[in-house]
Backbone as a printed PyTorch tensor [residue, N CA C, xyz], in Angstrom:
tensor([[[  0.8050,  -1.2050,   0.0000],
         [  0.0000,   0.0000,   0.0000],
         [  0.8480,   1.2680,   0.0000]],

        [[  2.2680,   1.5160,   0.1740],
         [  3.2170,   2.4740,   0.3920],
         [  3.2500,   2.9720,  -0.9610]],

        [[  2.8180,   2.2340,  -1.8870],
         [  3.7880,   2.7650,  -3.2990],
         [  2.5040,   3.7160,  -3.9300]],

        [[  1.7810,   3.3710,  -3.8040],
         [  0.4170,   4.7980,  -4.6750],
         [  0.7520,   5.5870,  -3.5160]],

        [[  1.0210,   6.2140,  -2.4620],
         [  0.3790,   7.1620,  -1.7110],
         [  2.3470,   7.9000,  -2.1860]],

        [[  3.4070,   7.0520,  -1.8480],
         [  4.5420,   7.6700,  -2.7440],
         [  4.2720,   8.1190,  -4.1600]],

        [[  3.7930,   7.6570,  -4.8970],
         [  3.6590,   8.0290,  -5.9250],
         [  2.6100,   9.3990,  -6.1730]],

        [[  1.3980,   9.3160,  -5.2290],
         [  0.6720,  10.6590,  -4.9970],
         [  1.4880,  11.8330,  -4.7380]],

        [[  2.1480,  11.1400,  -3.5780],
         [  3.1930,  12.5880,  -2.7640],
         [  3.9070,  13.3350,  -3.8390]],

        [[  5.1250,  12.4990,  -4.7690],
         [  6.0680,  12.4170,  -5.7490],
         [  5.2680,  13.1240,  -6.5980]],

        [[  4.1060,  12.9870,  -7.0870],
         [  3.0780,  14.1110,  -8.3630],
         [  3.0550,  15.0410,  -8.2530]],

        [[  2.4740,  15.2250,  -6.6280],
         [  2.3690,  16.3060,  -6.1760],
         [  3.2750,  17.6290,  -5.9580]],

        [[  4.4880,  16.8040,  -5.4150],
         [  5.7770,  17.9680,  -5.5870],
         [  5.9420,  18.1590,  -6.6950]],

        [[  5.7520,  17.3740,  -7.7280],
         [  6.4340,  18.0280,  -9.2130],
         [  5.7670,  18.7070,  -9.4480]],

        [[  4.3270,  19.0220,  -9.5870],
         [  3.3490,  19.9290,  -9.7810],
         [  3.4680,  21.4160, -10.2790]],

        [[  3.1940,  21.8880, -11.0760],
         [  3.3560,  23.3760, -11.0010],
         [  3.9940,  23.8510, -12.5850]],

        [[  4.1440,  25.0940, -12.6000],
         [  5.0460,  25.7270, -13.3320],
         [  4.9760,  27.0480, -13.7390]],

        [[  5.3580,  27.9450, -14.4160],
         [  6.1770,  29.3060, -14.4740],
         [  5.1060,  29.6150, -15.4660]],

        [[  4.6460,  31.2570, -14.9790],
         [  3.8750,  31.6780, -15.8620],
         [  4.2160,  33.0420, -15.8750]],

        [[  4.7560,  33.9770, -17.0540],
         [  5.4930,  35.1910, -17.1670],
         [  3.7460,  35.9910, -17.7910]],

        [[  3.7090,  36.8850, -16.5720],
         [  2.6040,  37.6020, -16.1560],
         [  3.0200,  39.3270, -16.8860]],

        [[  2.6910,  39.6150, -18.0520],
         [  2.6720,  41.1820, -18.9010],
         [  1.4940,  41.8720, -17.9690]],

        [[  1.2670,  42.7020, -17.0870],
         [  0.2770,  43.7080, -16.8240],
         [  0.8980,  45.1370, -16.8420]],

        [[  0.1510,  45.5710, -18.1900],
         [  0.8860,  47.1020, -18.8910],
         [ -1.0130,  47.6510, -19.5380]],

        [[ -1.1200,  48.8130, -19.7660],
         [ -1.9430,  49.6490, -20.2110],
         [ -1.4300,  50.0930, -21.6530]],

        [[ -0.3260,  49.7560, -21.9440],
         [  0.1390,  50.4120, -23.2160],
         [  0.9380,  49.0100, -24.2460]],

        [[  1.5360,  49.2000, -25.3180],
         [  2.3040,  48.9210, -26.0770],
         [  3.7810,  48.2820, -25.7310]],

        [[  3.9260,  47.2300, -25.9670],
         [  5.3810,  46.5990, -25.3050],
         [  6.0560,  45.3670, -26.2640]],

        [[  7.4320,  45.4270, -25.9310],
         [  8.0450,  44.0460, -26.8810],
         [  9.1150,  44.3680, -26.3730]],

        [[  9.6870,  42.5590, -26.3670],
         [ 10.5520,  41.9580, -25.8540],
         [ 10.8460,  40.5870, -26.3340]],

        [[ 12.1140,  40.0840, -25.2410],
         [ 12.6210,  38.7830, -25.3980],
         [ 12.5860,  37.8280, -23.8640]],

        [[ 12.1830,  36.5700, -24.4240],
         [ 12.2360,  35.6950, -23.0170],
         [ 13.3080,  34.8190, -23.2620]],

        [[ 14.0040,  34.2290, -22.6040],
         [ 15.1630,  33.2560, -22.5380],
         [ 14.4360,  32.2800, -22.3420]],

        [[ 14.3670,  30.9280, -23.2560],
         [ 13.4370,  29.8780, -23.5290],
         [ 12.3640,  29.9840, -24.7290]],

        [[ 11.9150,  31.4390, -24.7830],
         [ 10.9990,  31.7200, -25.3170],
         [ 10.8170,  32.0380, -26.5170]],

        [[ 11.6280,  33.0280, -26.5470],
         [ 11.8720,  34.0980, -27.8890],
         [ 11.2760,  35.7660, -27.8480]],

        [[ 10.8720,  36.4380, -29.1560],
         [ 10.3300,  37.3310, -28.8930],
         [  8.9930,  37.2830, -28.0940]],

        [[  8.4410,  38.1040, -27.7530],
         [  6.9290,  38.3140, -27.5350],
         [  6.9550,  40.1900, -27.8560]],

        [[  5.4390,  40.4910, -28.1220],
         [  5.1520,  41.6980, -28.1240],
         [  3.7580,  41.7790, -27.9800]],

        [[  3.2170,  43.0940, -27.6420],
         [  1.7350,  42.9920, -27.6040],
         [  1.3480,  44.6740, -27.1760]],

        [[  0.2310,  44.4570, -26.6660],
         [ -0.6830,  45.3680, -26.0880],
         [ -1.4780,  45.0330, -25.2140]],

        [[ -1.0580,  45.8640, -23.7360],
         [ -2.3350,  45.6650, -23.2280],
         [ -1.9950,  44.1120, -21.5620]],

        [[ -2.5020,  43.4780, -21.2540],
         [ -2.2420,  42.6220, -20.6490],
         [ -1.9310,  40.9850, -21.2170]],

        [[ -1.4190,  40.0510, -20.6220],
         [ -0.8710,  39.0740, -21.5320],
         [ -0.5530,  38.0240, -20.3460]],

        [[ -0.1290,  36.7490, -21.0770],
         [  0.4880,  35.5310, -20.1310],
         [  1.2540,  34.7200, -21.1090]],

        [[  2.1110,  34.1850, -20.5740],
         [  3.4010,  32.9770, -21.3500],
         [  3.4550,  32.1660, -20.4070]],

        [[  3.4890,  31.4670, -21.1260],
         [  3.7720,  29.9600, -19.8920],
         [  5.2420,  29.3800, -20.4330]],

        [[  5.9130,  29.5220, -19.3050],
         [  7.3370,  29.1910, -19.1470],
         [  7.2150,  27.6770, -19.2900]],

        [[  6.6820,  26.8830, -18.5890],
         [  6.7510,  25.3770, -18.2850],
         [  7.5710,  25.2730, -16.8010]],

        [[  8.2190,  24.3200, -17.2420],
         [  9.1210,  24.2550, -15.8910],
         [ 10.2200,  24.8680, -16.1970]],

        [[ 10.6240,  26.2290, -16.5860],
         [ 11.8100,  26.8330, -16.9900],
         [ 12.8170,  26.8160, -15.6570]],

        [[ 13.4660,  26.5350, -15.1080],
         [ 14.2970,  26.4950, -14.1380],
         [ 14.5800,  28.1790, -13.7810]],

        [[ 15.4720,  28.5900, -14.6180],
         [ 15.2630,  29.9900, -14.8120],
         [ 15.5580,  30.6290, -16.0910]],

        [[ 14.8540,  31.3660, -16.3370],
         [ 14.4080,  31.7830, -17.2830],
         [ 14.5730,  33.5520, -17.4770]],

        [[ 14.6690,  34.4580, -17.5860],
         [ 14.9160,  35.8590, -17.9280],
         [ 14.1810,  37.1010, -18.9390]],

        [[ 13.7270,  37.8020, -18.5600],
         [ 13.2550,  38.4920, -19.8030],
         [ 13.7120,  40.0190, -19.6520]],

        [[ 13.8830,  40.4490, -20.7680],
         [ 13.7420,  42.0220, -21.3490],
         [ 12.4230,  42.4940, -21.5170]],

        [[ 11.9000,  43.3820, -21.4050],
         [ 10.8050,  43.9530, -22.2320],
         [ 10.5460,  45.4360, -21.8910]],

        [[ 10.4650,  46.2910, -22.7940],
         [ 10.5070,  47.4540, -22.9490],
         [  9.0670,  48.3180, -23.5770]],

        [[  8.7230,  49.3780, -23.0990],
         [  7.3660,  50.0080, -23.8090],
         [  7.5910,  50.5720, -25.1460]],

        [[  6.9290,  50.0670, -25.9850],
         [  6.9140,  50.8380, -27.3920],
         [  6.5140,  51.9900, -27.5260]],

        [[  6.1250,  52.9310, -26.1490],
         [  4.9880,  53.7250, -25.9060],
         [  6.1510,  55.2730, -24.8580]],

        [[  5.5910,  56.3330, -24.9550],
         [  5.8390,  57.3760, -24.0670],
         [  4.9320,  56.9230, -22.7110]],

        [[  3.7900,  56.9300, -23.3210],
         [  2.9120,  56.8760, -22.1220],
         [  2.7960,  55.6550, -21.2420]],

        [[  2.0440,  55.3580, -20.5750],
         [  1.7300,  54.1350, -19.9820],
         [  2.6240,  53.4890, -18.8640]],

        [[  2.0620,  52.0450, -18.3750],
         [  3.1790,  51.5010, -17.7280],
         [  3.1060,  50.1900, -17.8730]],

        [[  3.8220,  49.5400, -17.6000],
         [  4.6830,  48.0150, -17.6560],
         [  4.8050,  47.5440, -16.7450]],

        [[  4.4500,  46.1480, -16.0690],
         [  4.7390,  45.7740, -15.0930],
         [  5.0050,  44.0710, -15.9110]],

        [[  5.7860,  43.6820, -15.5190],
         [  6.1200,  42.3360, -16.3050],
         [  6.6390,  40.8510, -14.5800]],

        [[  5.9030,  39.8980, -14.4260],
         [  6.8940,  39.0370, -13.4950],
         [  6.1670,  37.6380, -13.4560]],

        [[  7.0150,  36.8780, -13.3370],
         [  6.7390,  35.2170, -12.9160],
         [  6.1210,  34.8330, -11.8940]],

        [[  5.2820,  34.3470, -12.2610],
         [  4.2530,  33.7620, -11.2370],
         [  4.1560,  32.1630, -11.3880]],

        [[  4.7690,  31.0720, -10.1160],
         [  5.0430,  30.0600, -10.4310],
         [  4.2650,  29.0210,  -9.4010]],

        [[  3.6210,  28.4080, -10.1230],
         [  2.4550,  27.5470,  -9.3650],
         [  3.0670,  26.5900,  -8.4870]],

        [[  2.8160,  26.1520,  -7.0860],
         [  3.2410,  24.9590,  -6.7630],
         [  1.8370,  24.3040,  -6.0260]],

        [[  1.8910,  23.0150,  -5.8940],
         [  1.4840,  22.1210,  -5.2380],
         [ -0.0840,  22.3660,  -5.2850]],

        [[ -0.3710,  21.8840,  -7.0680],
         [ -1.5170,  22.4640,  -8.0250],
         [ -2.4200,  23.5500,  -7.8890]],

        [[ -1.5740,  24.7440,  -7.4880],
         [ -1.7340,  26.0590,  -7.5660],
         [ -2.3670,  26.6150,  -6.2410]],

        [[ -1.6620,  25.8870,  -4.9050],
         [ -2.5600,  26.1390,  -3.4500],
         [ -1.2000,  27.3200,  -3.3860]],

        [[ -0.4770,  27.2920,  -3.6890],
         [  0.6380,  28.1240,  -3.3310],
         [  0.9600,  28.7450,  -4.7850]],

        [[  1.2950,  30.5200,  -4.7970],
         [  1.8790,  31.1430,  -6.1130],
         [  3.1230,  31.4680,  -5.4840]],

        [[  4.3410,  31.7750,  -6.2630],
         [  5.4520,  32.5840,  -5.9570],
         [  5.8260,  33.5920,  -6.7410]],

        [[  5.6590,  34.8340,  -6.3270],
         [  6.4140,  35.5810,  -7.6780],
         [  7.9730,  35.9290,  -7.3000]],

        [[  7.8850,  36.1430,  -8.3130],
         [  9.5930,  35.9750,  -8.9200],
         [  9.7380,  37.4510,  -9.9160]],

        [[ 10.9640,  38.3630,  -9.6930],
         [ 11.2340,  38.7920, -10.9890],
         [ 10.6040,  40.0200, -11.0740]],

        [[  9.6080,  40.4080, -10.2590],
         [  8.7400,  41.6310, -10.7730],
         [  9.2930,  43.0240, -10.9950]],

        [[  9.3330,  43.9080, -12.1350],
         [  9.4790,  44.8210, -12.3240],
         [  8.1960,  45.6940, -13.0490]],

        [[  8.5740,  47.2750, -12.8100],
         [  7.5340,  48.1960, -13.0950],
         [  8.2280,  49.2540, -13.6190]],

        [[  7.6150,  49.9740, -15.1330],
         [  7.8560,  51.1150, -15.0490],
         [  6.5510,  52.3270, -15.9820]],

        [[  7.1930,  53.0540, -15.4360],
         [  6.1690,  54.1970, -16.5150],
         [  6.8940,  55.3950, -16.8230]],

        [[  7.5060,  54.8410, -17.0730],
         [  9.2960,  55.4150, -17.7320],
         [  8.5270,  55.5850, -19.2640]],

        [[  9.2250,  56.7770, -20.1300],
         [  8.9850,  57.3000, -21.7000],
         [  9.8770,  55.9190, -22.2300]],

        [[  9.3690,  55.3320, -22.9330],
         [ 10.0210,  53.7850, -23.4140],
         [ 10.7960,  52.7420, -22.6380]],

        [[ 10.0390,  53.0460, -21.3130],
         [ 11.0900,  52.6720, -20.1850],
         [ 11.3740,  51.2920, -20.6000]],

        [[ 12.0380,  49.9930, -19.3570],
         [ 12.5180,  48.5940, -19.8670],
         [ 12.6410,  47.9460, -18.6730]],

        [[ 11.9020,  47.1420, -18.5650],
         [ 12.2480,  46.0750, -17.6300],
         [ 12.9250,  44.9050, -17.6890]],

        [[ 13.2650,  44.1390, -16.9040],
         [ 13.9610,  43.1200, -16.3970],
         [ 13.6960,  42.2710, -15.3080]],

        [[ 13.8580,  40.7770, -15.3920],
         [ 13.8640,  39.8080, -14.2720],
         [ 13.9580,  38.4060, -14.5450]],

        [[ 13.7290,  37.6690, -13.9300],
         [ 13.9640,  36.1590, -13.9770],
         [ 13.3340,  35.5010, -12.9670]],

        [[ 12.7210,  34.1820, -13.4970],
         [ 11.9050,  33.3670, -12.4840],
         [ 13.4020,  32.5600, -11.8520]],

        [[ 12.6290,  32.1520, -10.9840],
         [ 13.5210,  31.0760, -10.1370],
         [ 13.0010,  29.8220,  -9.8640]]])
C-alpha cells in the first residue's frame, strides 16, 4: 500500500510551473530566454513550463503608460503562487527586467 500514496506525494511535488505575467496599459516588446520574442498590447500571459530559470527584457513601445512584467510560479496544483522577478515602469520607453527562479 506504500507505493500509490509515494507516488501521490512524488506528483504532487512536481506539480506546477512558471507563468510570465505582462500587466501594462500600453504597447510593449521583448525577449524571453526559452521563449523568444513576444510583443503585444495591453495585458498578456506565457507559460514558461518548468523553466528552471528563465529571464526576460521587455521594454514600452509607448511614451505613455506603464509596464509591469513578473513570474508567477504555481506549486502544489496552484494552493501556493510565488512571484519571482517583478518589475515596473512608466518610464517614456522605459525597460524592464527579471527572472523566475
Amino acid at each position: 500500500m506504500r507505493a500509490p500514496w509515494t507516488f501521490v506525494v512524488l506528483t504532487l511535488m512536481g506539480c506546477g510551473g512558471t507563468t510570465l505575467i505582462v500587466d501594462s496599459d500600453t504597447a510593449w516588446a521583448g525577449s524571453v530566454d526559452a521563449y523568444g520574442s513576444i510583443s503585444g498590447r495591453g495585458n498578456t500571459t506565457y507559460d514558461l513550463g518548468d523553466a528552471a530559470r528563465s529571464c526576460w527584457t521587455v521594454g514600452k513601445t509607448t511614451d505613455a503608460g506603464t509596464l509591469r512584467v513578473y513570474a508567477k510560479t504555481s506549486e502544489w496544483f496552484g494552493i501556493g503562487d510565488v512571484i519571482t522577478g517583478e518589475s515596473t515602469t512608466s518610464a517614456p520607453r522605459g525597460t524592464v527586467t527579471g527572472c523566475a527562479r
